[in-house]
GULO-193990 format. One line per 10 residues: number of its first residue (from 1); their letters; for each residue x, y, z of N, C-alpha, C. Coordinates in nm, 2 decimals. Layout:
BEGIN
NUM> a> X Y Z X Y Z X Y Z; ...
//
This chain:
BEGIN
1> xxxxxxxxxx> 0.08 -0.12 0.00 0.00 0.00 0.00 0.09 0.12 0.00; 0.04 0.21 -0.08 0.13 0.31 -0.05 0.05 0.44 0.02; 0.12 0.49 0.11 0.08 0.59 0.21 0.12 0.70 0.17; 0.06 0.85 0.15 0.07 0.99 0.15 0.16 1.03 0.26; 0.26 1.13 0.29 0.33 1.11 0.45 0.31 1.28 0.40; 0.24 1.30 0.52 0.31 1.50 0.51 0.39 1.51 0.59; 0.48 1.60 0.52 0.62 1.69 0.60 0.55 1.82 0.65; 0.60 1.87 0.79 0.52 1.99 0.79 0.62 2.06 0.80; 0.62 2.17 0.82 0.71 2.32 0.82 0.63 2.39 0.89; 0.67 2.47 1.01 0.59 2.57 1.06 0.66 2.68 1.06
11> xxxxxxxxxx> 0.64 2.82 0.98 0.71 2.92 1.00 0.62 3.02 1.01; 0.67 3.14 1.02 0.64 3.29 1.03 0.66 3.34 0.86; 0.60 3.37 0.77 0.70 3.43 0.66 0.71 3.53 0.66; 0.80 3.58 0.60 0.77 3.75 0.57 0.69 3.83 0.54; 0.59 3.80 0.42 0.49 3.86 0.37 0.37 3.76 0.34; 0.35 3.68 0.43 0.20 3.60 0.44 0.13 3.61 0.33; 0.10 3.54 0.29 -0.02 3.53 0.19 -0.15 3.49 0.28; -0.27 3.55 0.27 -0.41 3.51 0.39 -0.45 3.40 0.29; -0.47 3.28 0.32 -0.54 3.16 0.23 -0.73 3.22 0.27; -0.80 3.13 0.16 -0.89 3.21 0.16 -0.95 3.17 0.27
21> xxxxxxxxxx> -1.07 3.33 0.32 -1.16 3.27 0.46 -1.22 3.17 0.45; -1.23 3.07 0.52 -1.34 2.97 0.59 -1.42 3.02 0.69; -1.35 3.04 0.81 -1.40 3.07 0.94 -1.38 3.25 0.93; -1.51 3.30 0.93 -1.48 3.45 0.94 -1.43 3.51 1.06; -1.44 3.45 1.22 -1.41 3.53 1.30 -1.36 3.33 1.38; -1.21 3.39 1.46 -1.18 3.27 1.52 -1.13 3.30 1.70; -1.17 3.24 1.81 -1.11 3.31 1.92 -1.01 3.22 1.95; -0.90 3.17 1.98 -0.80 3.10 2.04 -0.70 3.13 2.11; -0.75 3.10 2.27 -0.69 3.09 2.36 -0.59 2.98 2.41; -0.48 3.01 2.52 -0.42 2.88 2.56 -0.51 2.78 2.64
31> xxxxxxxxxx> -0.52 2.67 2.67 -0.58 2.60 2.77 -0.59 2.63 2.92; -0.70 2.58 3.03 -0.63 2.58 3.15 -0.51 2.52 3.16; -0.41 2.59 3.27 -0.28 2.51 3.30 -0.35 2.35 3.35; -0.26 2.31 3.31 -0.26 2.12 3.37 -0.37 2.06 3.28; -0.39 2.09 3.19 -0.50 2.03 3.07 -0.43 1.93 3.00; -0.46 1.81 2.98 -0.42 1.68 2.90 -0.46 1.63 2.83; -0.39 1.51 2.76 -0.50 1.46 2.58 -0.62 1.43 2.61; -0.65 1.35 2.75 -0.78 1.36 2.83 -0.91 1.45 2.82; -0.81 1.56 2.81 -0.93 1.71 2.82 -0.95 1.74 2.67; -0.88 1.69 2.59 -0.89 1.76 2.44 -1.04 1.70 2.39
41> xxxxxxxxxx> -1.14 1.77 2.30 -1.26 1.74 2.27 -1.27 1.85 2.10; -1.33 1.80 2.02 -1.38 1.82 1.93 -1.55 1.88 1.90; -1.57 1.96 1.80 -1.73 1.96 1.76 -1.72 2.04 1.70; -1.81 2.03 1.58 -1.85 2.08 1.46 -2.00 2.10 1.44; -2.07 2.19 1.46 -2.17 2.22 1.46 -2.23 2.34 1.33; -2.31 2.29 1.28 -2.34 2.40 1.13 -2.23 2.45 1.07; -2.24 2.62 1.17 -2.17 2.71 1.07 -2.00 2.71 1.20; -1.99 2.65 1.35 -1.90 2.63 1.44 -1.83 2.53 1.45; -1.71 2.56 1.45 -1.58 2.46 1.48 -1.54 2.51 1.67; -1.57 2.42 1.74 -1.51 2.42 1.86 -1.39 2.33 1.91
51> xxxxxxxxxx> -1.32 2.36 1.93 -1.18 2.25 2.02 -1.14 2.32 2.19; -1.10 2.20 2.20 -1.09 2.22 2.40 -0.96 2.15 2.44; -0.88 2.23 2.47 -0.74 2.13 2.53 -0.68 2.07 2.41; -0.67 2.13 2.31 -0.60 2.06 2.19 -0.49 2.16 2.13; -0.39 2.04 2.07 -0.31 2.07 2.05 -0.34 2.09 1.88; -0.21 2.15 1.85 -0.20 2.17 1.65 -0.21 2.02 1.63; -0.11 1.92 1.70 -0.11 1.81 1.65 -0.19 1.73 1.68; -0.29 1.72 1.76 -0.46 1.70 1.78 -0.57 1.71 1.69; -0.55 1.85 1.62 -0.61 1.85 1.48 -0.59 1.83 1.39; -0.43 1.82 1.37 -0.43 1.71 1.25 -0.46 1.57 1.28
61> xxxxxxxxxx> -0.42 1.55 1.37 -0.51 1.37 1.40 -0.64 1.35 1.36; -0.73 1.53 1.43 -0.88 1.51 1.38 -0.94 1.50 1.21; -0.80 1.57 1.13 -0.83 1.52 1.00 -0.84 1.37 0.91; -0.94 1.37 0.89 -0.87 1.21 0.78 -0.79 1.26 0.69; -0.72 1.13 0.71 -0.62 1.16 0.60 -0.48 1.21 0.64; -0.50 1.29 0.77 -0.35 1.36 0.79 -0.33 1.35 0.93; -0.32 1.20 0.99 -0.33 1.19 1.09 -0.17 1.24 1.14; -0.14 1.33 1.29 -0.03 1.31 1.31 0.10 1.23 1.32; 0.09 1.09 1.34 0.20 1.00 1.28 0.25 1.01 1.18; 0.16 1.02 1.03 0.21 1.07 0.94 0.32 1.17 0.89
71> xxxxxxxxxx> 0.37 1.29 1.01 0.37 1.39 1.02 0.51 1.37 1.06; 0.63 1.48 0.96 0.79 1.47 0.96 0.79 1.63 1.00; 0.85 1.67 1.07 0.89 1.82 1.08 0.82 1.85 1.20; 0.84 2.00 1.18 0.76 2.10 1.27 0.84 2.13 1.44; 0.85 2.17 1.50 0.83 2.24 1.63 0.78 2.17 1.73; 0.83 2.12 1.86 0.78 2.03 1.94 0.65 2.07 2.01; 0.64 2.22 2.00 0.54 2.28 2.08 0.36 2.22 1.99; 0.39 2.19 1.87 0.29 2.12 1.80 0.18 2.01 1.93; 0.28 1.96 1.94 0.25 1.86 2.02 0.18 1.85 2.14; 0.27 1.97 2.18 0.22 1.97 2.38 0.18 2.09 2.39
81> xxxxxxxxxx> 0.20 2.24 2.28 0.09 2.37 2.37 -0.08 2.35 2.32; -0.12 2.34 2.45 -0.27 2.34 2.39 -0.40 2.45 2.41; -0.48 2.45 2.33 -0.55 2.55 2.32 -0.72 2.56 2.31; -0.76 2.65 2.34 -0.93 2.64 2.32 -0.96 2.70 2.23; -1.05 2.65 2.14 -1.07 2.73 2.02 -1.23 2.72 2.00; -1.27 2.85 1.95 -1.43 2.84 1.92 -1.39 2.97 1.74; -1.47 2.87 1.67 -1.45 2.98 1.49 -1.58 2.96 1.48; -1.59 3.05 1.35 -1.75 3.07 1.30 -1.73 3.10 1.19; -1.82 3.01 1.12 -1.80 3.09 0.97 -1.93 3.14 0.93; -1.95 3.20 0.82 -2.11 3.28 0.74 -2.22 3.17 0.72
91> xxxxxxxxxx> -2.16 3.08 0.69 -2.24 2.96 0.66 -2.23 2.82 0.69; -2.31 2.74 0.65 -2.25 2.62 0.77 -2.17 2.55 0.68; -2.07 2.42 0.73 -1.95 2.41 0.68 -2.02 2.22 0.70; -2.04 2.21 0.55 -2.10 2.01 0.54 -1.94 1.92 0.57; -1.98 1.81 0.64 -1.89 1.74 0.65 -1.73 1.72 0.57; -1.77 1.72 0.41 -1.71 1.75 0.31 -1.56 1.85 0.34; -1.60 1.96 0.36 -1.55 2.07 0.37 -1.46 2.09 0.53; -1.46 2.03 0.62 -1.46 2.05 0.74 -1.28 2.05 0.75; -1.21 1.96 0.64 -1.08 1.93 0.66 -1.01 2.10 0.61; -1.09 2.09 0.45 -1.03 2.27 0.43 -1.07 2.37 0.54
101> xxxxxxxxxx> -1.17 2.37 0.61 -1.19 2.43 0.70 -1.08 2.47 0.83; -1.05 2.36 0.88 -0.93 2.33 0.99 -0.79 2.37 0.92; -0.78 2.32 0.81 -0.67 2.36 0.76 -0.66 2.47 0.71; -0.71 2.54 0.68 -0.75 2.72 0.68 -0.74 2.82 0.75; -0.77 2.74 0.91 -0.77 2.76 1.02 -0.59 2.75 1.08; -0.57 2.66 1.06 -0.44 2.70 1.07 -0.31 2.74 1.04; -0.34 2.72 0.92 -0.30 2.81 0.80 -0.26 2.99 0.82; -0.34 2.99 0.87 -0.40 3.14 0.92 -0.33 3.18 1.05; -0.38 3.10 1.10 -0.36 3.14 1.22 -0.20 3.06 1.32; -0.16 3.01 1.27 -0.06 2.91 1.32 0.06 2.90 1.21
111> xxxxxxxxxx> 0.01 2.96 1.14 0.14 2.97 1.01 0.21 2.83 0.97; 0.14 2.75 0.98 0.14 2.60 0.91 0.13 2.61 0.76; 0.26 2.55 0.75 0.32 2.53 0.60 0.32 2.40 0.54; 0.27 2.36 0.47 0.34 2.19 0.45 0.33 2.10 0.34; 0.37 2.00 0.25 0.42 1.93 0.16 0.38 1.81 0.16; 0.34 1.73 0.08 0.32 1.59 0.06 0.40 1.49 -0.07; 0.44 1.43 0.01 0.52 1.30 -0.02 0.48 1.14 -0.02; 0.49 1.12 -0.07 0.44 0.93 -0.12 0.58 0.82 -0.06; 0.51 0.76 0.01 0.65 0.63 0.06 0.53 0.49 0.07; 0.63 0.39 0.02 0.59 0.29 0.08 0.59 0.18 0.21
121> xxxxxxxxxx> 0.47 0.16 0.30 0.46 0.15 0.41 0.38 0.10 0.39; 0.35 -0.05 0.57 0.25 -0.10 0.56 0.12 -0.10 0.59; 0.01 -0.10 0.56 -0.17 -0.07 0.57 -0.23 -0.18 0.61; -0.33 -0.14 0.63 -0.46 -0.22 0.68 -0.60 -0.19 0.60; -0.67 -0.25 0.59 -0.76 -0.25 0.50 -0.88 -0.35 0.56; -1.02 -0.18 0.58 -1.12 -0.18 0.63 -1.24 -0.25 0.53; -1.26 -0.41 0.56 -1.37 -0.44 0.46 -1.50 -0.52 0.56; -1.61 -0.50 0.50 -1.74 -0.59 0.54 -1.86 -0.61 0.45; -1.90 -0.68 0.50 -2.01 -0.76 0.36 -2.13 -0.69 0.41; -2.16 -0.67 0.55 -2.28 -0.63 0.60 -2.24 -0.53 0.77
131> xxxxxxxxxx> -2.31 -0.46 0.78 -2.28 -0.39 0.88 -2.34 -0.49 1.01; -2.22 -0.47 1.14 -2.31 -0.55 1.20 -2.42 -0.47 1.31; -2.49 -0.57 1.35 -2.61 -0.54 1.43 -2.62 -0.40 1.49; -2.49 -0.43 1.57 -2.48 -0.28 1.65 -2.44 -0.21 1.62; -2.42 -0.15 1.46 -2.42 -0.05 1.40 -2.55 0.03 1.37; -2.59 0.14 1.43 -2.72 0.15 1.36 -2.69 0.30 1.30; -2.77 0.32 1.21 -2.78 0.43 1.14 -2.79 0.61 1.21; -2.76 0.69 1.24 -2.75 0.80 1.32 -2.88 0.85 1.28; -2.95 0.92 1.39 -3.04 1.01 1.33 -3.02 1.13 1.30; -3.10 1.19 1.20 -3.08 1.31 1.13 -3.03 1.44 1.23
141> xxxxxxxxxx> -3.08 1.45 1.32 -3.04 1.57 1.37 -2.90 1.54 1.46; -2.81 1.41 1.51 -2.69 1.41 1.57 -2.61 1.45 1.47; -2.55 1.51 1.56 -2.37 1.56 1.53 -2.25 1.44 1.50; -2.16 1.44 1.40 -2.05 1.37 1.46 -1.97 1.38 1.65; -1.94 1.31 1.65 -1.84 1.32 1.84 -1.82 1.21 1.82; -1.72 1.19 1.88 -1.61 1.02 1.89 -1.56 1.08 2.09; -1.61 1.01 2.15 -1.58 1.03 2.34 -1.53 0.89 2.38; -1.46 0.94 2.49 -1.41 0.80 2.56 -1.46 0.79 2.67; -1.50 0.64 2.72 -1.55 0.64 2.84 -1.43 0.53 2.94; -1.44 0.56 3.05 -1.36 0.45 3.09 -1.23 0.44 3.08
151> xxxxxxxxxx> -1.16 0.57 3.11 -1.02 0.59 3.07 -1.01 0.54 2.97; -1.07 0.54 2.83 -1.01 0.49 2.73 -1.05 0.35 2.66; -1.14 0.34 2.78 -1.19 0.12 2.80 -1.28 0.13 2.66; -1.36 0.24 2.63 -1.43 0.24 2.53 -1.46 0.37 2.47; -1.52 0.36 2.31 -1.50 0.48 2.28 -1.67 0.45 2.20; -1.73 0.57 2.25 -1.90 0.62 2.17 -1.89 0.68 2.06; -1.87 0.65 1.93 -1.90 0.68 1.83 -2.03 0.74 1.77; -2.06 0.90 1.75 -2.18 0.92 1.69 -2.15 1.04 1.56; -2.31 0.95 1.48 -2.29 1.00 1.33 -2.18 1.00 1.32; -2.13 0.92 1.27 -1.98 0.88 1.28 -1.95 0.80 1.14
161> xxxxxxxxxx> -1.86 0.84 1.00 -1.89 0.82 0.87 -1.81 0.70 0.87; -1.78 0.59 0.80 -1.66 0.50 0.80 -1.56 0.52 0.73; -1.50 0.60 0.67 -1.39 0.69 0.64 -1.31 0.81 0.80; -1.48 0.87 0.87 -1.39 0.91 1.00 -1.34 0.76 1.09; -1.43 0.69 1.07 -1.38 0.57 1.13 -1.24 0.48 1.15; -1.21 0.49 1.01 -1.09 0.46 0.93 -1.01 0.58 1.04; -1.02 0.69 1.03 -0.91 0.76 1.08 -0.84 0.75 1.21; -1.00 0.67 1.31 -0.95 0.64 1.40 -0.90 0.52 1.45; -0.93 0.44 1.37 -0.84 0.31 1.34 -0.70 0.34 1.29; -0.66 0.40 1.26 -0.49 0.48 1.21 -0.41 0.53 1.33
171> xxxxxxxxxx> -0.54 0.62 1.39 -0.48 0.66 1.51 -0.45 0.59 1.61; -0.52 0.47 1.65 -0.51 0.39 1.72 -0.38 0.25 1.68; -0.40 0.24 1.57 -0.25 0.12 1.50 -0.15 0.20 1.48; -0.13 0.30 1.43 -0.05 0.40 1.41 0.02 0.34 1.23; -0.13 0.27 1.18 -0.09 0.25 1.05 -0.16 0.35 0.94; -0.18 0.33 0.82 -0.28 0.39 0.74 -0.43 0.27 0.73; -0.53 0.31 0.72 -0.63 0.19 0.73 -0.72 0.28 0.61; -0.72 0.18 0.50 -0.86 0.20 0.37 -0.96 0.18 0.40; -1.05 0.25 0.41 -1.23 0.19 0.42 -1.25 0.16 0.23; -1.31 0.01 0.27 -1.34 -0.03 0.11 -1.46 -0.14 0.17
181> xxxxxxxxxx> -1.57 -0.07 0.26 -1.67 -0.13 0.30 -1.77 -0.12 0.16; -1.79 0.04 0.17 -1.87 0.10 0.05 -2.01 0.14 0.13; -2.00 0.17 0.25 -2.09 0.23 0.32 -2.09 0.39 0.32; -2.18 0.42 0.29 -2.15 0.60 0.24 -2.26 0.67 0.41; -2.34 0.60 0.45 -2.38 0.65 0.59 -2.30 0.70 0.70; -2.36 0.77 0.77 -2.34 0.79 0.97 -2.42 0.70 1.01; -2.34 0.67 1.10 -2.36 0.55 1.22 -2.34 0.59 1.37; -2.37 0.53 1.43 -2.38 0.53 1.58 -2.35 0.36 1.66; -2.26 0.37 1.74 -2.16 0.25 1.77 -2.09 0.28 1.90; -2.03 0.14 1.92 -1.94 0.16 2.05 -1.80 0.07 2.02
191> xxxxxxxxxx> -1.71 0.06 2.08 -1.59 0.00 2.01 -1.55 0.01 2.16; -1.47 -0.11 2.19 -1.38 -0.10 2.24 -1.23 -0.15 2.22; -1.09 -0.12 2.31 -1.02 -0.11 2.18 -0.96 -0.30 2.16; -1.01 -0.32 2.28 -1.03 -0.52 2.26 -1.07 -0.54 2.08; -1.15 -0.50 2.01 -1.23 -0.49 1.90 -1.10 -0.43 1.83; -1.02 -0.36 1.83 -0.95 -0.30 1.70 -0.80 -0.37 1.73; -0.85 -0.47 1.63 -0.71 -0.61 1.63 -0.73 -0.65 1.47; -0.64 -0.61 1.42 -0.59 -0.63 1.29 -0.62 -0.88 1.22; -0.68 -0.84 1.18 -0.70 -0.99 1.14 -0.65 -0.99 1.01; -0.57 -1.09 0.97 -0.49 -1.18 0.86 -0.59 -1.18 0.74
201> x> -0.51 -1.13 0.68 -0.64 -1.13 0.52 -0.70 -1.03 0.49
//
């Protein structure tokens, strides 16, 4: 399988270029002192991007596709200064759009620069014939959120796509994982991480 790897660069430049707005107005503060990956939380709501206790390299985890393992370069502070953040944009921002969105976001605002490169490395690959039982369908009005309960013992998955799914399976193997189910729905589920064990074939 071959894996996308981004290099990042984080600089200051001289004469910035503004990438275009996404988020018209953004507030980002540091976290409370003593805040940990524990406290970090996610949500996307309409036209609102909120984050809590997260780091730069937290949101790139939150992206598919560009989860932080992936990730060569950058500044250690990526990692460990964390921050609260509440954006808004004019209109609401569909699932689709959410990754340009964040990355826009920090682009802007964090002066995140970065490149992509192709290596070969080894994958995993997300397949099923039928969804099982306790998969059910999300209803119309939930939000995506992925929470942990249980230090970690289990994690609630809602409206939850299987492509974000995939992402969290990456984050968790620290591999790349393909969804080639062919399920285009949100779902609502529980996982624990007993359940995310790589099987032969």
């Amino acid at each position: 399988m071959k894996l996308v790897v981004a290099s990042l660069l984080l600089t200051i430049p001289a004469a910035p270029a503004r990438p275009e707005a996404v988020f018209e107005v953004a507030s980002i503060r540091p976290a409370q002192p003593g805040a940990t990956a524990r406290d970090a939380r996610f949500h996307f709501r309409d036209d609102r991007f909120e984050a809590k206790a997260a780091t730069v390299g937290d949101m790139l985890d939150m992206l598919v596709g560009f989860q932080l393992y992936r990730v060569t370069g950058g500044p250690l502070w990526i990692r460990t200064d964390r921050y609260d953040i509440v954006a808004k944009a004019d209109h609401e921002i569909a699932p689709a759009d959410q990754y340009k969105a964040v990355m826009s976001l920090l682009t802007d605002r964090f002066h995140l620069q970065s490149h992509k490169e192709t290596r070969e490395v080894p994958g995993l690959v997300l397949r099923a014939r039928r969804l099982p039982a306790s998969v059910k369908p999300a209803a119309a009005d939930e939000t995506f959120s992925i929470r942990s309960e249980g230090n970690g013992r289990r994690f609630i998955f809602t409206a939850t796509s299987l492509p974000a799914f995939t992402n969290f399976l990456s984050q968790q193997t620290h591999v790349p994982v393909t969804d080639e189910t062919e399920f285009k729905g949100v779902y609502d589920f529980v996982v624990a991480p007993v359940d995310v064990q790589p099987q032969p074939g």
